[in-house]
N, C-alpha and C positions, 0 to 999 in steps of 0.2 A: 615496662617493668619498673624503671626508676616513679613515674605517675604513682603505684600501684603503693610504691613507698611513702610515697605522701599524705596519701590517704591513710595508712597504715600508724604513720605517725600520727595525724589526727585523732584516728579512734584512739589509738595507746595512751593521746592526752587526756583523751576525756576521761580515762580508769583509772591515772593513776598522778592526773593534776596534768602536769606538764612533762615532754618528753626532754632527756637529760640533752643539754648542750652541746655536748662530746658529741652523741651523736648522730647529733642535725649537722656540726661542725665535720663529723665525718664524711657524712652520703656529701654533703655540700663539695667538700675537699674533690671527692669522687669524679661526682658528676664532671668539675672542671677540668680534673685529666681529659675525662673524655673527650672535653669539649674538645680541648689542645689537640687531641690525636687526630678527632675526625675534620677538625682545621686543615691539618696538618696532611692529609689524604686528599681532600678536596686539593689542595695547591698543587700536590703532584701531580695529581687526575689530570686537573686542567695544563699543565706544562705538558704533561704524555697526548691528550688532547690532539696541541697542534700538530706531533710529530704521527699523531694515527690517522690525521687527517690529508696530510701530506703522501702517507702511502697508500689509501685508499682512491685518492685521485689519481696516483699513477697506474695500480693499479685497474682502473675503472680503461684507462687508456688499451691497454694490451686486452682488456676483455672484450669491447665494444670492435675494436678488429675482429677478435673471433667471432664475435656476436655478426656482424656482416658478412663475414665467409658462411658462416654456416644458414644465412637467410637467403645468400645469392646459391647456395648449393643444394639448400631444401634436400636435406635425407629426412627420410622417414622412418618415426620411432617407431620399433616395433613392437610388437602387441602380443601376451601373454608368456613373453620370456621371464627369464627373474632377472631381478631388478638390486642395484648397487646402491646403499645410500648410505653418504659420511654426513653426519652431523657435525657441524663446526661450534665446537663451544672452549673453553680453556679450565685451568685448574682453579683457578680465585675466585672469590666471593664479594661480599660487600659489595653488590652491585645490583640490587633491586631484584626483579624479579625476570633479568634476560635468558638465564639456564635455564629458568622454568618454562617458559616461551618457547625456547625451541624446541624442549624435550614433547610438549604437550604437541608441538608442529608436526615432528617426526611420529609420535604414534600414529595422530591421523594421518599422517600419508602412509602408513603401515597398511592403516585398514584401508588405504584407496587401492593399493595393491594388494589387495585381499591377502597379504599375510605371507607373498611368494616375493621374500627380500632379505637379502642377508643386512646389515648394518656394521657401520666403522663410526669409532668416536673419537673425536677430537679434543681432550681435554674429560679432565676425572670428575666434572662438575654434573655434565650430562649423561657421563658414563656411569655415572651411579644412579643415576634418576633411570635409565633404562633399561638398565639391568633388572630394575626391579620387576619391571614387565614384561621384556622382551631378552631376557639373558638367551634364550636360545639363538636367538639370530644375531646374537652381536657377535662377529666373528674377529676383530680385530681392532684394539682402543689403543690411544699415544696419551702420553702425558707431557708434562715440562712443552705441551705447549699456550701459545697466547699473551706469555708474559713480554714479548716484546713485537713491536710492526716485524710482520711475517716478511722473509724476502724467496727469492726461487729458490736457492741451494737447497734450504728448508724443506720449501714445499717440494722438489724435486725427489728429495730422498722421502717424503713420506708416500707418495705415488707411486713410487717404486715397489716398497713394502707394500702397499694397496693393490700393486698389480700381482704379485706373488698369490693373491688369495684364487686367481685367474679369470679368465675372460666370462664379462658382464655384458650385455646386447642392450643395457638400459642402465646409466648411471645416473644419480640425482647430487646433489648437494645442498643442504639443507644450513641455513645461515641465518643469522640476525642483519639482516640490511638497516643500513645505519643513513634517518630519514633528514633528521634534524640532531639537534643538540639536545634535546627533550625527548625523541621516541625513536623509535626502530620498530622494524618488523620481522617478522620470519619471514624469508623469500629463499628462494631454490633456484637452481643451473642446472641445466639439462645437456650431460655429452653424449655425444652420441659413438657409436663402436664403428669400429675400422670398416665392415662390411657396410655398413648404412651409408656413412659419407664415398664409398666405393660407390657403389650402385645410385647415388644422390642423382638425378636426373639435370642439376644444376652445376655440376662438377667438371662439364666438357668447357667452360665459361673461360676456368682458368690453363694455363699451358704449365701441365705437370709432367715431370719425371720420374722414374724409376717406379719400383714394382711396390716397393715399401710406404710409398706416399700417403697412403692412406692410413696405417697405421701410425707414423710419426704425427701425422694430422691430430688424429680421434688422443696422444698421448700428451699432444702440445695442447691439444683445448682443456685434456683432462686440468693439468698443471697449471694454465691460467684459471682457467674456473677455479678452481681449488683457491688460487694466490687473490684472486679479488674476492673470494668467499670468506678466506680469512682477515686479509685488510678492513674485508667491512663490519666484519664480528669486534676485531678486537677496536676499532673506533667506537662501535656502537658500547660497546663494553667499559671502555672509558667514559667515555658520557655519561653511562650510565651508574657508575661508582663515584664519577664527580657529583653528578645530582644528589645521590644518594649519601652522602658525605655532606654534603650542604644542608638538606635535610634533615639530617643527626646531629649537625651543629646547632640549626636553628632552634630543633628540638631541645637540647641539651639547655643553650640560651633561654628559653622557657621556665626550662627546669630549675635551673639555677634561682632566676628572678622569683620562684614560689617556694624555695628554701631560703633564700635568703630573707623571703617577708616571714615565712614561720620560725628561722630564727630569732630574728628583732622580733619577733613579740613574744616567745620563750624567751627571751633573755630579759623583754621589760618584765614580765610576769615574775621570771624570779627573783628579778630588782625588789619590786612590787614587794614579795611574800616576805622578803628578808628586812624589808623596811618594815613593814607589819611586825615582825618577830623582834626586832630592836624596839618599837616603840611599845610594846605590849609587853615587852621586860621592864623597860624603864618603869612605865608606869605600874608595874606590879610592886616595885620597887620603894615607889612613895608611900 
């Protein structure tokens, strides 16, 4: 946009000589707010950075136990039920193009499940991008979340809500896994329901009690899935607002150094004309 103004000024010199001082001294002014703000974005990004890196490792810790219980117990998904999928995205922006990633994720896994899926969204960024497609199936969206590292209370109580919509035989979760400092992916968790890990052929391994086991099982996998699905969204999400910020900066940096050359030489230009106009009165003068 700001580019677009440059150019903009250019042609307007060529029509009507040189464009006014004011304001090239304006957009100029401008741009450096900018630059200031999105500096100023970038340093928090990165401070937020270490603290969503920090909870995505602990995180990773409590999933990768689930993640072995459920490979030593091998239930099996079952096939042609309908199918649960929450989207993990947040309310904010300025952060590249990671909303738009998961949202495009989540359609195709719509159509992998040929279209037999309700949907829950996490955060108003995806929940608007999906609606636009899929408002039938979205059965239940949160806001006010993502703006800080997720902990369980959080995630506990949105599980809850999630359970209330009732029992699912296939849940997915759909997230930004967060690869590096530079990229992320869309990646998904798969829980499985109280009857699957019941009848799990792998399940006699460990020495369980009581009747309800199974079900507190399939409720605690939901809840860490959930809790490392959001830990790794909102890291990847920082990253990616920090980059993105950095970016804008350097942009901006750009911008600036090509206002400020088309300043100085609008400004010698009207030096230039105004020295012309003094010497061509004197001399009319003689």
């Amino acid at each position: 946009m700001f580019r677009l103004g440059v150019n903009q000024i250019a042609r307007t010199s060529g029509a009507r000589n040189y464009a006014t001082l004011r304001e090239i001294e304006g957009r100029l002014k401008s741009i450096k707010n900018i630059e200031k703000i999105t500096k100023t974005m970038k340093i928090v990004a990165s401070t937020r950075l270490t603290r969503a890196q920090r909870a995505m490792t602990s995180s990773r810790v409590f999933n990768q136990s689930d993640k072995e219980f459920m490979e030593n117990a091998d239930p099996a998904k079952p096939e042609g039920a309908k199918s649960l999928l929450v989207v993990v995205s947040s309310d904010k922006g300025l952060c590249g193009s990671i909303h738009t990633q998961v949202a495009k994720a989540a359609r195709r896994k719509v159509e992998e499940l040929n279209g037999n899926v309700d949907i829950v969204a996490l955060g108003d960024k995806v929940k608007a991008q999906l609606i636009r497609t899929h408002s039938e199936k979205l059965k239940l969206a949160f806001s006010g979340v993502g703006k800080e590292a997720p902990n369980f209370n959080e995630v506990a109580l949105i599980v809850d809500e999630i359970q209330k919509l009732g029992k699912y035989e296939n849940i997915e979760i759909l997230y930004n896994r967060f690869v590096s400092a530079v990229s992320f992916d869309p990646a998904a968790f798969s829980v499985y329901a109280a009857d699957a890990i019941e009848k799990a052929p792998g399940l006699s391994k460990y020495e369980l009690e009581g009747d309800s086991v199974a079900e507190t099982l399939s409720e605690l996998s939901f809840a860490n899935s959930l809790l490392s699905a959001m830990a790794e969204a909102y890291a990847s999400e920082t990253s990616a607002r920090r980059n993105a910020m950095d970016n804008a900066s350097k942009s901006a940096g750009d911008m600036i150094n090509s206002y400020s050359i088309l300043y100085n030489r609008t400004r010698q230009a009207v030096i230039t004309n105004e020295l012309v106009d003094i010497i061509t009165g004197a001399s009319s003068l003689e």
